[in-house]
C-alpha positions in Angstrom: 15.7 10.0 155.9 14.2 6.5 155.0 10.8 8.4 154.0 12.5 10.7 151.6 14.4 7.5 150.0 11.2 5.6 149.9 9.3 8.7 148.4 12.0 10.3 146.4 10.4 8.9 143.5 7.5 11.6 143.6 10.2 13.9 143.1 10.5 12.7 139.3 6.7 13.5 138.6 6.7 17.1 140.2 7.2 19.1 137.3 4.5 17.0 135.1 2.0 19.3 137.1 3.0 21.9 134.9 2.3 20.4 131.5 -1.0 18.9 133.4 -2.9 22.2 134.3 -2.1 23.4 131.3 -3.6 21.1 129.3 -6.8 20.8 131.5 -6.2 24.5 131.6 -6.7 24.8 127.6 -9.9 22.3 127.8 -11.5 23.9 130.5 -10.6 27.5 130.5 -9.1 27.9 126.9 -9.2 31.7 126.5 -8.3 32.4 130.0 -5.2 29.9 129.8 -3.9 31.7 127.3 -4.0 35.3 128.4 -2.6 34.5 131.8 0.3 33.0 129.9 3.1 34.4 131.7 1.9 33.0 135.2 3.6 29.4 133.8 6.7 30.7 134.4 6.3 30.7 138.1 5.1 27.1 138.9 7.6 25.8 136.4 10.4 27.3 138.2 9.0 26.6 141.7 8.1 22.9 141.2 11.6 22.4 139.8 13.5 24.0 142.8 11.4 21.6 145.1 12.9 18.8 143.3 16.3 20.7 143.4 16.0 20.9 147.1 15.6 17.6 147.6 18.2 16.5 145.1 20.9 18.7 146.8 20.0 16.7 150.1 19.8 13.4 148.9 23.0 14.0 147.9 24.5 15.3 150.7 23.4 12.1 152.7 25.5 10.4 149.6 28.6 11.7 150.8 27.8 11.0 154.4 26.9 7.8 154.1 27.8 6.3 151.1 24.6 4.5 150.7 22.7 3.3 147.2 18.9 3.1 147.6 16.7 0.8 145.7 13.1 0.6 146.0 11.3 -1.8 143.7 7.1 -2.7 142.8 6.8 -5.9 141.1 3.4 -6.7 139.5 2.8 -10.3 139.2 1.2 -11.4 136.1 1.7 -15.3 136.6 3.9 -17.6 138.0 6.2 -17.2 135.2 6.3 -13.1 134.4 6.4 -10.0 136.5 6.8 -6.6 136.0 9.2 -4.3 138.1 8.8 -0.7 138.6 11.0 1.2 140.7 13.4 3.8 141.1 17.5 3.9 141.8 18.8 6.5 144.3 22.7 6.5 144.2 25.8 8.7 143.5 25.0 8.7 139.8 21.4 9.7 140.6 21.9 12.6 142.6 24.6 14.0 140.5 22.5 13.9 137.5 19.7 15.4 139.2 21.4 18.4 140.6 22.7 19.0 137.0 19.4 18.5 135.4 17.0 20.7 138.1 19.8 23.7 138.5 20.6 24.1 134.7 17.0 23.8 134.0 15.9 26.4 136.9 18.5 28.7 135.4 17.1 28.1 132.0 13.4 28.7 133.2 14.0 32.2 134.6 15.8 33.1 131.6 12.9 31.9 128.9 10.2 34.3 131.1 12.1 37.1 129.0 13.0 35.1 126.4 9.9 34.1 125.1 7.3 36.9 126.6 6.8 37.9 123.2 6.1 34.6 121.5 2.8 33.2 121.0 3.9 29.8 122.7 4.9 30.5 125.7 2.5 28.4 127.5 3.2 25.9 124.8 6.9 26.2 125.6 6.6 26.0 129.3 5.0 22.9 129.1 7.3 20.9 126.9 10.4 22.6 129.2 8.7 21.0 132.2 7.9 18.0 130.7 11.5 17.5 129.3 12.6 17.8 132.8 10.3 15.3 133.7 11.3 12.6 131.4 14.9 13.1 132.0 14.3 12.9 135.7 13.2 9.5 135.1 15.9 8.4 133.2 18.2 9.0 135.8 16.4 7.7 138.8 15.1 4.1 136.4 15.6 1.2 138.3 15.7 -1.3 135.1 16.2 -1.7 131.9 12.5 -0.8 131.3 12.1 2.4 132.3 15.6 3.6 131.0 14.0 2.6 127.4 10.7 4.6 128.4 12.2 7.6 129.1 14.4 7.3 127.0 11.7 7.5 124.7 9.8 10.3 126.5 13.2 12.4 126.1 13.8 12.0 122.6 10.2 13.0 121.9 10.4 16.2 124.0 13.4 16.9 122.0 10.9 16.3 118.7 8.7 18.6 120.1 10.8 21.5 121.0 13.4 21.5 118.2 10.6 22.2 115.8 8.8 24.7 118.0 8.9 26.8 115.3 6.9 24.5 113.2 5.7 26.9 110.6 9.5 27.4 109.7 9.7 24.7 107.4 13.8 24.5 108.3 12.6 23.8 111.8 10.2 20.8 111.0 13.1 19.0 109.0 15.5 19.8 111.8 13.1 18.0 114.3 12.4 15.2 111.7 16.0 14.8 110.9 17.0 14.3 115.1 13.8 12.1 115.7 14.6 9.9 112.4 18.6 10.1 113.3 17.5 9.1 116.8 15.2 6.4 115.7 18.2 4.1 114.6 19.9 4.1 118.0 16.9 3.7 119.6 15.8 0.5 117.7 19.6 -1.0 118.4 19.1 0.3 122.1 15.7 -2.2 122.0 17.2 -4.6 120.8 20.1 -4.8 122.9 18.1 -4.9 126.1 15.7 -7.6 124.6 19.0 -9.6 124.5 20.1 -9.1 127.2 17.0 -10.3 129.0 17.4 -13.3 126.6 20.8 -14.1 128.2 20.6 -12.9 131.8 16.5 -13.2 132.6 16.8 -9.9 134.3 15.9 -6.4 133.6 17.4 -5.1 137.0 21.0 -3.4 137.5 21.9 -5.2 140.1 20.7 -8.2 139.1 22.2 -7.8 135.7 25.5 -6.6 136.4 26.2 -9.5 138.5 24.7 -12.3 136.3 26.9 -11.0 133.3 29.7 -10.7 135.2 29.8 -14.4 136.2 28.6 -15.3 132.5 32.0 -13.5 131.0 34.0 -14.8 134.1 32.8 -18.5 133.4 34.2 -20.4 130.5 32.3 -23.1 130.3 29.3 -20.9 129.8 27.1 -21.5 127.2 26.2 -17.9 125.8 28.3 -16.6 122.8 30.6 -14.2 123.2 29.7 -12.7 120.4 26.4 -12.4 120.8 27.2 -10.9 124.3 29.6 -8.4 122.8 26.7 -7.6 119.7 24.1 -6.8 122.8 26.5 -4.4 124.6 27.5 -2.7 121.1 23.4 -2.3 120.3 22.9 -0.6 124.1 26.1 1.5 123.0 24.4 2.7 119.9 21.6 4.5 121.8 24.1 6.8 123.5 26.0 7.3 120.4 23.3 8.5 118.3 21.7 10.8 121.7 24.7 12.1 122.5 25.7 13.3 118.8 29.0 11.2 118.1 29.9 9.8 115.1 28.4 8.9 112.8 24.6 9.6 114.3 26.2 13.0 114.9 24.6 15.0 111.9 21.1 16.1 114.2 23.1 18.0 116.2 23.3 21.6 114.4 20.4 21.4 112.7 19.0 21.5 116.3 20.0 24.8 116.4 16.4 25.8 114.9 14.6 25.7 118.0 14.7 28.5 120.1 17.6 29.5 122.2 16.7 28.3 125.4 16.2 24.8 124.3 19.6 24.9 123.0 21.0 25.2 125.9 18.9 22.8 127.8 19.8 20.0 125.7 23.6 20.9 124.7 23.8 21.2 129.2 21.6 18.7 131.2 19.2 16.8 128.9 19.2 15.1 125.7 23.3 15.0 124.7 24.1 14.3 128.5 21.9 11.2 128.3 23.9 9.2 126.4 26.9 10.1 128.4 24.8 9.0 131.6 23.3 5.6 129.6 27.5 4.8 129.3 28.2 5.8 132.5 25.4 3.5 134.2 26.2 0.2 131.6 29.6 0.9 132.4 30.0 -2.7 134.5 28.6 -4.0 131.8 30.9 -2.8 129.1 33.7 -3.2 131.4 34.2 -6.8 131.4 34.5 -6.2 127.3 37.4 -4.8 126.0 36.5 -5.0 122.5 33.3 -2.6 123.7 35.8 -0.5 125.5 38.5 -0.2 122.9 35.2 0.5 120.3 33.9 3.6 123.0 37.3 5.3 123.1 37.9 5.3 119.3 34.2 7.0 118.9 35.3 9.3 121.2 38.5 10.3 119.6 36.9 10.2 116.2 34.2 12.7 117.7 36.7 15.3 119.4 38.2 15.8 116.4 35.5 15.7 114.0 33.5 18.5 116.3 36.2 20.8 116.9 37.2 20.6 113.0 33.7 21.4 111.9 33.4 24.5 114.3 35.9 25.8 112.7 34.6 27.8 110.0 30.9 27.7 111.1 29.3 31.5 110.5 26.4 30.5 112.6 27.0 31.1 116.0 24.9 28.4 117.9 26.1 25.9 115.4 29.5 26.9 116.0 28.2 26.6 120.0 26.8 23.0 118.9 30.0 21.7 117.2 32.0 22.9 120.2 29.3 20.5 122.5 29.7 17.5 120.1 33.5 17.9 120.5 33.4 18.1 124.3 31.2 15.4 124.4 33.7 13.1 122.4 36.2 13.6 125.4 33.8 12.4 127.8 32.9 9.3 126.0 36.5 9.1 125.1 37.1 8.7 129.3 34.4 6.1 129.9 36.0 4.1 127.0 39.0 4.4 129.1 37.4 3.2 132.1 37.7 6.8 133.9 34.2 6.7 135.0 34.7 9.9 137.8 36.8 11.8 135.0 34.0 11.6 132.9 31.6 12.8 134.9 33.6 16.1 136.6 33.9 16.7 132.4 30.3 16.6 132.1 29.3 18.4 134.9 31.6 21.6 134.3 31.0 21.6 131.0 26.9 21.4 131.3 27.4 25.2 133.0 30.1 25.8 130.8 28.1 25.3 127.7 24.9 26.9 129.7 26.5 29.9 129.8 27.3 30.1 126.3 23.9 29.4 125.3 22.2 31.7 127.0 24.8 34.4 126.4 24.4 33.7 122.7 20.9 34.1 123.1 21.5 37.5 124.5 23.7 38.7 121.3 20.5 37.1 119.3 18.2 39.4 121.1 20.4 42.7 120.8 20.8 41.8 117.2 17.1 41.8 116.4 16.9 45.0 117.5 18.8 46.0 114.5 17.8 43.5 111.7 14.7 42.3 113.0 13.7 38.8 113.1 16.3 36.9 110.8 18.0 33.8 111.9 20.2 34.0 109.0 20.9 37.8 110.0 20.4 37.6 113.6 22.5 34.7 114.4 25.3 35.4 111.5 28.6 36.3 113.5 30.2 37.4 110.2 27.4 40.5 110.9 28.3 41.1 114.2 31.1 42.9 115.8 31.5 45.7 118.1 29.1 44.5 120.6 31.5 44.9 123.6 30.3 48.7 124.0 26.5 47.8 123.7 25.9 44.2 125.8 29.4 44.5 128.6 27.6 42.3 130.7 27.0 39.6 128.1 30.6 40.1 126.7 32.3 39.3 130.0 30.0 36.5 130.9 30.7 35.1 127.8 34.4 35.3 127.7 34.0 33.5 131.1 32.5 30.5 129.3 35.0 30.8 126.7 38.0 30.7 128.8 36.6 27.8 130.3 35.7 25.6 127.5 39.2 26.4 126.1 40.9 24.9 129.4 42.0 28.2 130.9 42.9 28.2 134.7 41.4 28.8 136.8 37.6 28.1 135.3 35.9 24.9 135.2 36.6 22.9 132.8 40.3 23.5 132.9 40.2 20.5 135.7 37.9 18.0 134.1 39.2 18.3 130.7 43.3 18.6 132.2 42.6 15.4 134.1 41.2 13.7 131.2 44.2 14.5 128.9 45.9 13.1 132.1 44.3 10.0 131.9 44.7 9.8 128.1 48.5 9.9 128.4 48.3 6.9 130.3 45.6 5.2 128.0 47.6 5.8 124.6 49.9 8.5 123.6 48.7 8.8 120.1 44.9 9.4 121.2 46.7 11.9 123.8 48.5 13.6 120.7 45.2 14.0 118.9 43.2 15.3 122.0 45.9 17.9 123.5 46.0 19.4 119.3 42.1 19.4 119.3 42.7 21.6 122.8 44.4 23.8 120.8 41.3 24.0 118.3 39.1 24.2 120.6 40.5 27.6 122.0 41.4 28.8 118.6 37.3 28.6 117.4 36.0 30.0 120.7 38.3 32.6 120.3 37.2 33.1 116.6 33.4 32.9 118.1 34.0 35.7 121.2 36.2 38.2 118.2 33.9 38.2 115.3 30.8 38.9 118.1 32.6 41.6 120.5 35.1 42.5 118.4 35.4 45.5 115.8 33.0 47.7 114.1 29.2 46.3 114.3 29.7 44.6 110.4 26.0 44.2 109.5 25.8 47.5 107.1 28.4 46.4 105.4 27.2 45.5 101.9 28.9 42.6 100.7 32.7 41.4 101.0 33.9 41.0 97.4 37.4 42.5 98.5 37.6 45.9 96.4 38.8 48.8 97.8 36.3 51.8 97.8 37.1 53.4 101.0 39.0 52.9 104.5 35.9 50.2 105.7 37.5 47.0 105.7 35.8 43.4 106.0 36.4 40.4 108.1 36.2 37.3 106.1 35.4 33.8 107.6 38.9 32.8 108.2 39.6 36.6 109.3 41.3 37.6 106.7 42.6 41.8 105.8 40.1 42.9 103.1 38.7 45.7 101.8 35.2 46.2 101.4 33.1 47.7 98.6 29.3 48.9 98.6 27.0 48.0 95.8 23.6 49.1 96.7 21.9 46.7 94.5 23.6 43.3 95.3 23.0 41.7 98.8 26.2 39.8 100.5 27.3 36.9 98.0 27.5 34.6 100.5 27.2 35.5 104.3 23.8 36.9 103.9 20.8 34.7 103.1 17.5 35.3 101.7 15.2 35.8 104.6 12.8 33.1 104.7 8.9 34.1 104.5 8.0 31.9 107.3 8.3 34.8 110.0 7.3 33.5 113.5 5.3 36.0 115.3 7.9 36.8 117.9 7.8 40.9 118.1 11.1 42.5 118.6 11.3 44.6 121.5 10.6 47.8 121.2 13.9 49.8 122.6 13.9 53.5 123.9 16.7 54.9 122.3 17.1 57.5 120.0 17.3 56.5 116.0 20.2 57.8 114.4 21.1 58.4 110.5 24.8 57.6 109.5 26.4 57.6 106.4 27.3 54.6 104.9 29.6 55.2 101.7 27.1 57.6 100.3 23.9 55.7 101.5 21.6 56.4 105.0 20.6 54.0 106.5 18.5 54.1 109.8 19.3 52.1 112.7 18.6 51.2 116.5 21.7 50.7 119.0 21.3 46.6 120.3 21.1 46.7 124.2 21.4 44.5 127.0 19.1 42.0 128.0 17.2 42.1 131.0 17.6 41.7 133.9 15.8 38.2 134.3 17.8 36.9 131.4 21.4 38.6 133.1 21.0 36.9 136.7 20.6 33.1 134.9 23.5 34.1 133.3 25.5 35.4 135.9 24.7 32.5 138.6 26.2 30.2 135.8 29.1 32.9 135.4 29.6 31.7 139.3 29.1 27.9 138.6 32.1 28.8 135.8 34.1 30.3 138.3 34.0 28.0 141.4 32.4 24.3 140.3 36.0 22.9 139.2 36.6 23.0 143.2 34.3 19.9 143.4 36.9 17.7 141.6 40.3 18.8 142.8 42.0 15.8 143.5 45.8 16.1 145.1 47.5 13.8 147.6 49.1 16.8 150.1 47.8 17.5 153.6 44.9 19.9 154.0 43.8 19.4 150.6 40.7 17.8 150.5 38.6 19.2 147.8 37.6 16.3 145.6 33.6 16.6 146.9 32.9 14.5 143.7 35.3 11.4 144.2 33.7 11.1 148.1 30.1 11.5 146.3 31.1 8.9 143.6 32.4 5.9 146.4 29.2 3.7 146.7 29.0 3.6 143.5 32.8 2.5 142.6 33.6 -1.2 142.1 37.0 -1.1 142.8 37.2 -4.1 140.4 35.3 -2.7 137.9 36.9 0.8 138.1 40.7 0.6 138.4 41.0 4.6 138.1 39.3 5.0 141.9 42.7 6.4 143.0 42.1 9.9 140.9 45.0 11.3 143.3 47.5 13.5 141.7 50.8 14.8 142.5 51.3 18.7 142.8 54.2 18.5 140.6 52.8 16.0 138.0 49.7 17.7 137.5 51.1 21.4 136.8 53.5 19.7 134.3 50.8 18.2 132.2 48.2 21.5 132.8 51.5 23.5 131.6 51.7 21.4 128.3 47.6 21.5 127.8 47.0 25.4 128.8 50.4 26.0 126.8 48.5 24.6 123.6 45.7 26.5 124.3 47.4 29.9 124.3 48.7 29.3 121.0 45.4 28.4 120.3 44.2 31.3 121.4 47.2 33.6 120.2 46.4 32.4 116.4 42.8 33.2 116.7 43.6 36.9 118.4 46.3 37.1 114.7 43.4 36.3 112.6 40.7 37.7 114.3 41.0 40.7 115.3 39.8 43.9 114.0 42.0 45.3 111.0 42.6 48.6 112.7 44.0 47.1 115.3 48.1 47.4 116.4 48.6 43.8 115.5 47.1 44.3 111.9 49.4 47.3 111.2 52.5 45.7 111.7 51.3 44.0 108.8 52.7 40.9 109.6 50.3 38.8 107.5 52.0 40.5 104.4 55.3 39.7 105.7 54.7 36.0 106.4 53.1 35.6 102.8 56.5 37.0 101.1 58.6 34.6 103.0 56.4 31.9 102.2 57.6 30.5 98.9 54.8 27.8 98.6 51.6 30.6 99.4 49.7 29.4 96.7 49.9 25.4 98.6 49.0 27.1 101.8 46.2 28.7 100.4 44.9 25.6 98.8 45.0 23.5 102.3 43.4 26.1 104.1 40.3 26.1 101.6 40.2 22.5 101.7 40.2 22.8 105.5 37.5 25.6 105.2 35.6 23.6 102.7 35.7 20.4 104.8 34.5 22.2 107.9 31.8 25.2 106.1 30.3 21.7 104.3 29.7 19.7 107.7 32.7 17.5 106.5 30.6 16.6 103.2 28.9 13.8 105.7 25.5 15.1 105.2 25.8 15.5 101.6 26.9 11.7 101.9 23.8 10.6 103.8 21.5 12.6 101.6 23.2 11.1 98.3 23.6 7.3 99.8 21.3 6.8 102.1 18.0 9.3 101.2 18.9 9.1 97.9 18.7 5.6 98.0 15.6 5.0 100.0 14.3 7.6 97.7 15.0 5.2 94.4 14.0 2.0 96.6 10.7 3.7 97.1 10.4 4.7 93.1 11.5 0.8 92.3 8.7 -0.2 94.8 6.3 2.5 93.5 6.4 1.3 89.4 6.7 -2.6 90.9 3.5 -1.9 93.0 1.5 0.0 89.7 2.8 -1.9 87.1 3.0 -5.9 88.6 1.1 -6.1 91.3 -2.1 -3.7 90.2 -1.3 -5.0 86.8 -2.3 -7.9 87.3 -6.1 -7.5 88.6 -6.4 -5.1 85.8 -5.2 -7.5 83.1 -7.7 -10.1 84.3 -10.2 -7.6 84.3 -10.0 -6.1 81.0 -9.6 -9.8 79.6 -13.1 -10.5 81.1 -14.4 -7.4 80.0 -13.2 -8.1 76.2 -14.2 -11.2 76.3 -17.7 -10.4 77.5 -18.0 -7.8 75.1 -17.4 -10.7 72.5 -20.0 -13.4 73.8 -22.5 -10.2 74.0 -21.9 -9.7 70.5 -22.3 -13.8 69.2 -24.9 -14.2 71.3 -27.4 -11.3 70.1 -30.2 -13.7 68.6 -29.1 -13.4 64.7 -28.8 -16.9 63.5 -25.9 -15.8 60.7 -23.8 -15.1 63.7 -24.4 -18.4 64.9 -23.6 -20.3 61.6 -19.9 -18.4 61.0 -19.1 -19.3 64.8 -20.2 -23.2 64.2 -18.6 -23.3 60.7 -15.4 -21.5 62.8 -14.7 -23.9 65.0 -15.1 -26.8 62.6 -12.2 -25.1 60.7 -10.1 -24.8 63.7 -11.0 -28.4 64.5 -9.8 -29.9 60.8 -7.0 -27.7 60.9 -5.7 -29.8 64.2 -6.7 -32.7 62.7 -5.1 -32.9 59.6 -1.8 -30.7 60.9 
């Protein structure tokens, strides 16, 4: 076992082979690379289940022996400066590799189908494998070095594979915006390890954990607290801008651009989860800080509630799917603020496959929507155009209310135990943050619920015409906030405000071609000619079951109760080595039968309703609820409709408009660069070329002059001479 800890760090680079023979591939053997595309897929996935292997049984000899692993190379320069390069094997390591190599396996099988019909495969393949890679890295760094390399190496993969799509103008601003967005945590992330090197002299955890310990502990020390507490903050910002909280939050949905598969890789087990796993290793750092602490929580709050506000009225279903992430992600940071470092992590584990699952389900409604509008983001990925698709993809539909039950907190799937025992936690942190995160609970279920009806729900919505409310016939539409109206046809208008011009930039990604019979229907007097969507294959179903599975069963991991013969909490046994009980109070994650089904009655009970008022809005207007017509009722006992209506646009306003934040950023901050830059550009033109080019012409005037006195005629000679004897009496005499 001592050779697998000493060589574990090979495990990182394994997947790099794949990027690497496809690069000497394309030099070498350019055409061939190319048509043998498809054979990518196979390494990729079989490189990264070598490292999942190994993972998996590094981390079983965790639990049995509750060992950490350090194995350090120093390079001596001189006597005065070394560099360190090693790599960390502990609880934290193994647990953030077995997230990372299973999502990412799951993810690999499913992008063979995915992407078969996209020119970049081998393109994407290559940036998948090397995204793995650098996240590998991250979580095995030894130091503060390496962290900020890969670091580095992950954001840039992220660059890369956000704006695949390149050609799509929309996607290189998307992948401009998160690298730019990205770039400011990153500089305060610099900066706040080049301090801390200033104070401690040490780049190393260990090293550095313990000297800043002692440095806070001593009071006679002669650092600044403040400058100690400004370091910490700057290593904090890093993780708050990767991991999408406020206010570096605004990268998130634009990321949506990129292709499905990517989505879920980063929403899951890369970029978002490194900030949470940055926290969660500089947690005995931030520890000994409760200023640092106190500032972590009230991020997270602030991002729990902004998220799952924003979702709410999102017509975009992976931006919907990407506000849902940022919200989740708020409660995790939320429990490292409050010190519940195991808490946090059982969150971010069930919700990676949570969140998976949604992804790559979405990405299966995506496909069996092309079928019928062809390649259309704004079509394709528009839930207001969906419905009905329970009939057409079952599969998909029941995987997919599997990932919605869990990400709403339903028993007995996944992340009803993380995010219950967090609410827990919050209770005993304070009960106003536990207020605000058990009513986000409730929006949480009500917007996935909103998300699975307008999808599965109904009559397939996309030949409607437009949604202006007239009645013409017994069609009805579903509005954004689900609304009864009824729908009228006008063949010449295209929907007001659901439907979007398609943009020219097509990608050449063919839609498959499906064997099933075309069919002409009516349509309020018009034909139109359509293909039935279908489910995805079979490659693309099994990554999606397996996670259906992880759903089901991976809350088992972190079941924590005090009674005999229950012993379930895998996670907390996993976690010991790396536990200072002085650092983490919350070790003792036991809970009472009776206290926990208490507080999980309260939380699921919110959810429910949750769920209940999305089912009231949502569902189809034929349906049993609809005709008791109990919307109509409501509104005649309501005497202040007309003030209900108001808040609710407001609220739809605040959440369809990103919360006006990016409109804020472009008008204060690009805006303003923008008129810096204009101030610069006239200062740079007018001042500082101005002046060469006023001495310049002065010389050339002046040159122009002496050429012209001094061309040999002696009359010119006279008037200068009698010139200056006039200028010379008139200063004489004056």
């Amino acid at each position: 076992m001592e050779y697998t800890y000493q060589y574990s760090w090979i495990l990182t680079f394994i997947p790099l082979l794949v990027p690497m023979l496809i690069g000497m591939g394309l030099l070498l053997f350019p055409t061939a690379t190319k048509n043998l595309r498809r054979v990518w897929a196979f390494p990729s996935v079989l490189l990264l289940s070598i490292v999942m292997i190994f993972s998996i049984d590094l981390s079983i000899h965790q639990i049995n022996t509750s060992s950490i692993y350090q194995y350090v190379w120093s390079w001596t320069i001189n006597n005065d400066l070394s560099l360190e390069f090693g790599h960390l094997i502990d609880s934290l390591t193994s647990i953030m590799s077995i997230l990372i190599t299973t999502v990412g396996i799951l993810v690999l099988i499913y992008s063979d189908n995915y992407m078969f019909h996209d020119q970049g495969y081998w393109r994407f393949f290559a940036y998948m494998s090397f995204f793995n890679t650098s996240m590998l890295g991250l979580v095995t760094s030894s130091n503060l070095i390496q962290i900020y390399i890969f670091w580095e190496f992950v954001g840039m993969c992220s660059y890369f594979l956000i704006g695949f799509w390149f050609t799509r103008p929309i996607a290189a601003n998307a992948c401009q915006k998160a690298f730019i967005t990205n770039r400011v945590g990153d500089f305060g992330l610099l900066l706040g390890i080049l301090g801390l090197y200033w104070i401690t002299g040490s780049l190393e955890f260990r090293d550095l954990f313990e000297i800043f310990k002692n440095l806070i502990s001593n009071k006679n020390n002669e650092v600044n607290l403040l400058f100690i507490t400004l370091c910490a903050f700057l290593l904090f910002a890093g993780s708050v801008a990767k991991s999408a909280q406020f206010p570096f939050h605004v990268w998130l949905p634009d990321a949506m651009e990129g292709p499905t598969p990517i989505s879920a890789l980063i929403h899951a087990a890369t970029m978002v989860a490194a900030g949470i796993f940055l926290v969660a290793r500089f947690l005995p750092l931030f520890i000994v800080l409760p200023y640092i602490m106190n500032g972590i929580a009230l991020i997270g709050i602030i991002t729990v509630v902004l998220g799952a506000t924003l979702a709410l009225a999102q017509t975009d279903i992976k931006r919907g799917l990407a506000y849902s992430t940022m919200s989740q992600l708020g409660y995790m940071m939320l429990a490292l603020g409050m010190g519940s470092y195991r808490v946090a992590l059982f969150h971010l584990i069930t919700h990676a496959y949570s969140k998976a699952l949604l992804f790559l389900g979405s990405g299966s409604i995506i496909h069996s929507m092309e079928t019928i509008v062809g390649y259309s983001p704004d079509k394709s990925q528009n839930m207001v155009l969906m419905g009905g698709l329970t009939k057409h993809v079952p599969i998909t539909k029941t995987a997919f209310l599997v990932g919605t039950l869990s990400l709403c907190g339903i028993p007995p799937f996944a992340c009803f135990w993380s995010k219950d025992e967090i609410i827990n936690d919050i209770w005993l942190y304070s009960p106003m943050f536990a207020i605000i995160a058990c009513l986000t609970a409730g929006l949480t279920a009500f917007y996935m619920f909103r998300i699975y009806l307008l999808v599965f729900e109904g009559h397939l919505n996309v030949h409607f015409k437009n949604y202006n409310g007239k009645k013409t016939s017994s069609f009805y539409s579903i509005s954004c906030w689900g609304k009864e109206g009824q729908l009228t046809m006008n063949n010449n208008e295209r929907a007001s405000f659901f439907c979007k011009k398609t943009h020219p930039y097509r990608i050449d990604r063919n839609v498959k071609k499906i064997m099933r019979p075309f069919l002409v229907i009516p349509y309020f007097g018009t034909n139109k000619t359509f293909s039935y969507s279908n489910e995805s294959d079979n490659t693309m179903l099994f990554s999606m079951l397996v996670l259906v599975l992880f759903t089901l069963f991976l809350g088992a991991i972190g079941i924590s109760f005090n009674q005999e013969g229950v012993d379930l909490d895998i996670l907390s046994r996993m976690l010991i080595p790396s536990l200072n009980p002085f650092l983490y109070p919350n070790l003792n994650n036991s809970v009472d039968w009776y206290e926990f089904v208490t507080n999980a009655t309260f939380s699921v009970s919110i959810a429910f309703y949750g769920i209940f008022i999305a089912s009231f809005l949502y569902k189809p207007v034929y349906s049993s609820l609809q005709n008791l017509n109990l919307l109509n009722l409501f509104a005649k006992n309501v005497p202040k409709k007309i003030s209900v209506e108001k808040i609710v646009n407001v609220i739809y306003d605040w959440s369809y408009n990103r919360g006006y934040i990016d409109s804020f950023y472009e008008i204060s901050l690009i805006g303003g660069v923008r008129r810096l830059a204009k101030v610069n550009s006239f200062f740079d033109r007018r001042v500082i070329d101005g002046i060469p080019n006023a001495v310049g012409l002065t010389n050339f005037l002046l040159a122009e002059i002496i050429k012209y006195v001094g061309g040999g005629r002696i009359s010119s000679y006279i008037l200068l001479y009698f010139f200056y004897v006039l200028i010379f009496l008139v200063i004489y005499y004056f």
